[in-house]
N, C-alpha and C positions, 0 to 999 in steps of 0.2 A: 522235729524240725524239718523244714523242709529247704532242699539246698538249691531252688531255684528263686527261694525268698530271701537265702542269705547272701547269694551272689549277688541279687540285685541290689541288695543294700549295702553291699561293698564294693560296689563299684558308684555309688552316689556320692560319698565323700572319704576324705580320709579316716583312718581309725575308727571305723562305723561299726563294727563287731564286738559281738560281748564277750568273755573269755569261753565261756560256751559253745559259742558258735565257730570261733578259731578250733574250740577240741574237735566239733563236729566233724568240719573242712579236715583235720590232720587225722580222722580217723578213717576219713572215705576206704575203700578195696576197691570198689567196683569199678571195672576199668572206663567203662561208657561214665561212671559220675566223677572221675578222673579225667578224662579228657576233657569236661565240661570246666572243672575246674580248673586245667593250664588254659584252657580258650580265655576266662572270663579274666584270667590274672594278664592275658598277654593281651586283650582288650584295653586293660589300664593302662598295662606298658605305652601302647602302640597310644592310647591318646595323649597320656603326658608327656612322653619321651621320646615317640615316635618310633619308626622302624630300624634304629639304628645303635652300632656297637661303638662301645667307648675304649680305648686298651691301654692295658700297662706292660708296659714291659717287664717283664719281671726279674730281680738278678738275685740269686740265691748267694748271699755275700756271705757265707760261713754258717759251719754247725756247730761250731763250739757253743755249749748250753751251760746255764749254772744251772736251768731246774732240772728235774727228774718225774715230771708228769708222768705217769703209769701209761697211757697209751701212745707216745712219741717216740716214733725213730731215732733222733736225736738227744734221747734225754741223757742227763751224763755216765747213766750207770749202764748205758751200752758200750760196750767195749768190742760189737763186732763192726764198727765205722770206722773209716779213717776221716780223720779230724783235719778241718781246715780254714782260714781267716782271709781272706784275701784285704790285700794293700788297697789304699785310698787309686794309686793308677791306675790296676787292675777296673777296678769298681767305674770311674769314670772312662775308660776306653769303653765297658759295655754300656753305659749308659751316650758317649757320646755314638755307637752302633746305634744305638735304637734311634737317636735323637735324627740321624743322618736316612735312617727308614721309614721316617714319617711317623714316628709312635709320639703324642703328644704329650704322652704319662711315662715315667716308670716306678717300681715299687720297690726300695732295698728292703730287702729280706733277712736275717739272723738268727739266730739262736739267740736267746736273751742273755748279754752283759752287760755287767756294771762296769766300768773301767774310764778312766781318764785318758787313756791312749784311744780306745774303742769310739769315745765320744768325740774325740778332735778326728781322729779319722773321718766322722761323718759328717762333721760338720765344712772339712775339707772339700769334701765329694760334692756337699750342697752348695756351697759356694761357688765352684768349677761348674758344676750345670748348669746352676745361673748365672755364669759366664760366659759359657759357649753356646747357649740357647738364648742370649739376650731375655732372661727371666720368663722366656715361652713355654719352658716345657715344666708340668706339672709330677710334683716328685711325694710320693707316698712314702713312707718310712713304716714299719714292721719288725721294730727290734724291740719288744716288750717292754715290762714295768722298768721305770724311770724316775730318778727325782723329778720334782716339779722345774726345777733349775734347768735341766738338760734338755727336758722338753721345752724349755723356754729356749737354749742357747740354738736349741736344731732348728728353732723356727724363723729364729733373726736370718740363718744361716739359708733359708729357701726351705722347707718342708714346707708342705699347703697340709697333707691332708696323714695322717696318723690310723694304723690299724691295730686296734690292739683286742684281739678275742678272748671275748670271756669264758668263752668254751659252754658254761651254762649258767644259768641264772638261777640255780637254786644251790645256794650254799650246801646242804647237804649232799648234792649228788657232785660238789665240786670236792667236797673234803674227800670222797669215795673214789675220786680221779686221779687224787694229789696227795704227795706226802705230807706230813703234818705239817712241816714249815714253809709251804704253801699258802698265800692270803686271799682268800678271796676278798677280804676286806682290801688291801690295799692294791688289788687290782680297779678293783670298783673306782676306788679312791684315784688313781693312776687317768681312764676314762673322765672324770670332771676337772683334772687339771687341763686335759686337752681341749675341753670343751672352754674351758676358762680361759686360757691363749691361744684362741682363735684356729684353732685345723677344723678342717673339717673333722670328722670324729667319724671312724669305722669301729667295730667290733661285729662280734659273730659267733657260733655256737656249734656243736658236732651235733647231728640228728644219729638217731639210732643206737645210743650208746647203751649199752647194759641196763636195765633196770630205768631207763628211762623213760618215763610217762606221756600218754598226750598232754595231759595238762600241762608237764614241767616244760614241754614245745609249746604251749599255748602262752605259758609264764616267761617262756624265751621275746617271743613277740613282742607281749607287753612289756618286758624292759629294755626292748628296742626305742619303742614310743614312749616311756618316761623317760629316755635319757634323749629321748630325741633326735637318735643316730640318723646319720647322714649318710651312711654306705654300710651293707652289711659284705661280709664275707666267713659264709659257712659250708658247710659241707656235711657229709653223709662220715659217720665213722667207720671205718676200712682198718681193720686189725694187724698191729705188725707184729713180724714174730718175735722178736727182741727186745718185747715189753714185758710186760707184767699181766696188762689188760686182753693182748692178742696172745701170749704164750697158747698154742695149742689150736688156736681158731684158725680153719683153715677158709678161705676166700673161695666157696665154693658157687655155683651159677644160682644157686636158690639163695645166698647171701647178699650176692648182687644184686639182686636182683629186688629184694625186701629192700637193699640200703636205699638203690638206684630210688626206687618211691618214694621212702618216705625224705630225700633230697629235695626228691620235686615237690615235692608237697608243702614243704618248710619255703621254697621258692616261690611256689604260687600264692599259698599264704603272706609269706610275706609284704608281696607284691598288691595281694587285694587291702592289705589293712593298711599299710603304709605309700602309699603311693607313688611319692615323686623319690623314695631314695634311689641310690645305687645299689644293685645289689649283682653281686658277678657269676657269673658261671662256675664255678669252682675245678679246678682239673682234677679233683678228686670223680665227679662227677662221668669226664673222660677213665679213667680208671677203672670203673663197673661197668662202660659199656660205650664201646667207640664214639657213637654218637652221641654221647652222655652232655656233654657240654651242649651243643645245639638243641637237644632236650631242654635243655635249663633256659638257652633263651624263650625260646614257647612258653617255658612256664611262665615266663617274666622277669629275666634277670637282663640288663643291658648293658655289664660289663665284664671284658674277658682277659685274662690276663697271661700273656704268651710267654715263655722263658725265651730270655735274650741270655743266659747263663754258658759261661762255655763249657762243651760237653764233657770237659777232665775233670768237672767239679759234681754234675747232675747226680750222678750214681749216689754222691755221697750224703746228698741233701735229699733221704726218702722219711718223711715224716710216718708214710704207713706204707704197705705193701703193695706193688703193681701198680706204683706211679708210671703212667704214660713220656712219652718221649724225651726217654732217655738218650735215645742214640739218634735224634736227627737233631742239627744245628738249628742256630736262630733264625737262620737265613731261610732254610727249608719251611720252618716253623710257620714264617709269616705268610708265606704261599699259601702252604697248607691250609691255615686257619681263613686267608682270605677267601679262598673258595667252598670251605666251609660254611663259612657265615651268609657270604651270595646262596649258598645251598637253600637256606632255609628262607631265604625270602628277605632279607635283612642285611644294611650296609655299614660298612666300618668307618668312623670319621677318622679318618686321616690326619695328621696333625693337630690335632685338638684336647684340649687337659682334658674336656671330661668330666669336668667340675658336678657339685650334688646339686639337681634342681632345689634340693630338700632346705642348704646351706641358705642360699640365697633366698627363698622365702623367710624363711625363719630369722635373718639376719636385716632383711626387707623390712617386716612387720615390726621387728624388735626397736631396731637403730640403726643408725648411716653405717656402713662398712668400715668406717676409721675408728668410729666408737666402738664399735663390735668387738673392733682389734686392739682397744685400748688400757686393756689388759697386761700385755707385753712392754713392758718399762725399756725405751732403746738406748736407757746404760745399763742394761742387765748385764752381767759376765756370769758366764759359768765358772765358779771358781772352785780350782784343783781342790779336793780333801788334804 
């Protein structure tokens, strides 16, 4: 293969690559055939998307978890965390912060439950921001698998857009993540209700995980593009000690340093095959390497997501080891990150959702945006078990 053939054939249109030619691009080393490939992915960026950053604010609303994912800080069979829920005020003062700092987005964050107090909470939260934003500001949600019901009830309630990562796409190396009662089936299943009342639809995948193959990164892509995602958010796997999966692995400069690439790589890929998604900076990225996150916009990633979280909670919300900015506030955060992003040549939109160019084509081509959304019945009720 030659990779000045397959650059140019992936950046002619979307999904243009064979599952082949994605293994190629996610096998590169060579630093000079790396830097060709963030250039040609930030080439696409820069023509569909332009030179500019989209944000969310991000609010880590609680670690309490039902699962027990083998590689998560929070999963519930840690018992060196202190455990915590924050109230529906809590959650909307930081979202009305962001709302008041010009962030156009924010993203509530959780550990995954099931709960009928959990679900009126957020649907509280949703309503109050599209109260106090006069239905302006775009709000992601990132509290895992869900009845089909509650994903309906959070959408009545203002949610646009839904994150729910698969972590990988190859059922076998998911059963190898997860304890038995674990579904990859009804996570899959979870991703096409979203898709069915109308969110945008995120999902995303850990690069570099144990025993994990180019191909199985090459098969992550492609089931990006059959499910037709609309925002990816993934990241490099980072070991914590408190798992199962990091027990003993220590996060040393030659680990960073492999994760930090094959991040970007899964980024720029991304970016060449898929074209107009979102796809974000991950702060995991920040993590293995100061600049990590500005790295990922080069490759092609055009959204970044700031913790607007208050600093008494941060500590306790470490999904992997040597999460970044734990000890500077939101306030500091957003300086920082501004002059960050001016750093690399690239502008932040200010007040703006940030919406998937991806959504709006595909809902374009499909049907009118009422039809699209006509899915969601508005007498639905979420109704108590």
């Amino acid at each position: 293969m030659n990779l000045s053939n397959i650059l140019n054939k992936a950046q002619m249109k979307r999904c243009n690559l064979s599952r082949d030619e994605l293994i190629y691009l996610l096998a590169l080393e060579d630093q000079a055939d790396l830097a060709r490939l963030h250039e040609a992915a930030y080439a696409v960026k820069t023509k569909r998307l332009g030179r500019q950053v989209s944000l969310r604010g991000l609010i880590e609303m609680g670690n309490i978890c039902a699962k027990d994912c083998l590689y998560c800080g929070i999963r519930r069979s840690n018992k060196n965390t202190e455990r915590y829920h924050l109230g529906a005020a809590e959650v909307i003062r930081m979202a009305e912060w962001a709302y008041r700092e010009n962030y156009g987005s924010v993203v509530i964050q959780s550990g995954e439950i099931e709960s009928d107090e959990h679900t009126e909470i957020i649907a509280k939260v949703l309503k109050k921001i599209a109260e106090f934003s006069n239905g302006e500001m775009g709000v992601t949600l990132s509290l895992g698998e869900q009845e089909k019901e509650v994903f309906a009830y959070w959408r009545q309630a203002g949610a646009h857009r839904y994150l729910l990562r698969i972590e990988t796409s190859s059922p076998e190396l998911y059963r190898r993540l997860h304890p038995a009662d674990h579904s990859f089936k009804r996570r899959y299943e979870c991703l096409q209700y979203l898709r069915e009342l109308g969110y945008q639809v995120g999902s995303g995948v850990m690069s570099g995980l144990p025993g994990q193959s180019h191909g199985d990164l090459a098969d992550d892509l492609i089931f990006f593009r059959d499910l037709d995602i609309d925002m990816i958010g993934m990241g490099p796997y980072i070991p914590h000690p408190d798992t199962p999966l990091g027990a003993g692995l220590a996060v040393t400069p030659e680990l960073s340093s492999r994760q930090l690439a094959v991040g970007l790589k899964m980024v720029a890929a991304a970016r060449l095959y898929l074209h107009n998604v979102n796809i974000a900076a991950a702060t995991a990225l920040q993590a293995l390497a100061d600049n990590g996150r500005e790295l990922g916009l080069l490759a092609g990633a055009n959204v970044i997501m700031p913790n607007v979280t208050d600093l008494a909670y941060r500590k306790n919300y470490q999904l992997y080891a040597g999460k970044p900015c734990l000890e500077e506030n939101a306030a500091h955060c957003r300086g920082c990150l501004a002059a960050r992003v001016a750093g690399v040549g690239e502008s932040i939109l200010w007040g703006e959702r940030g919406d998937s160019p991806r959504f709006f084509e595909r809902i374009t081509a499909e049907s009118p945006l009422p039809a699209a959304l006509s899915h969601i019945d508005s007498t639905i009720e979420y109704r108590k078990a």
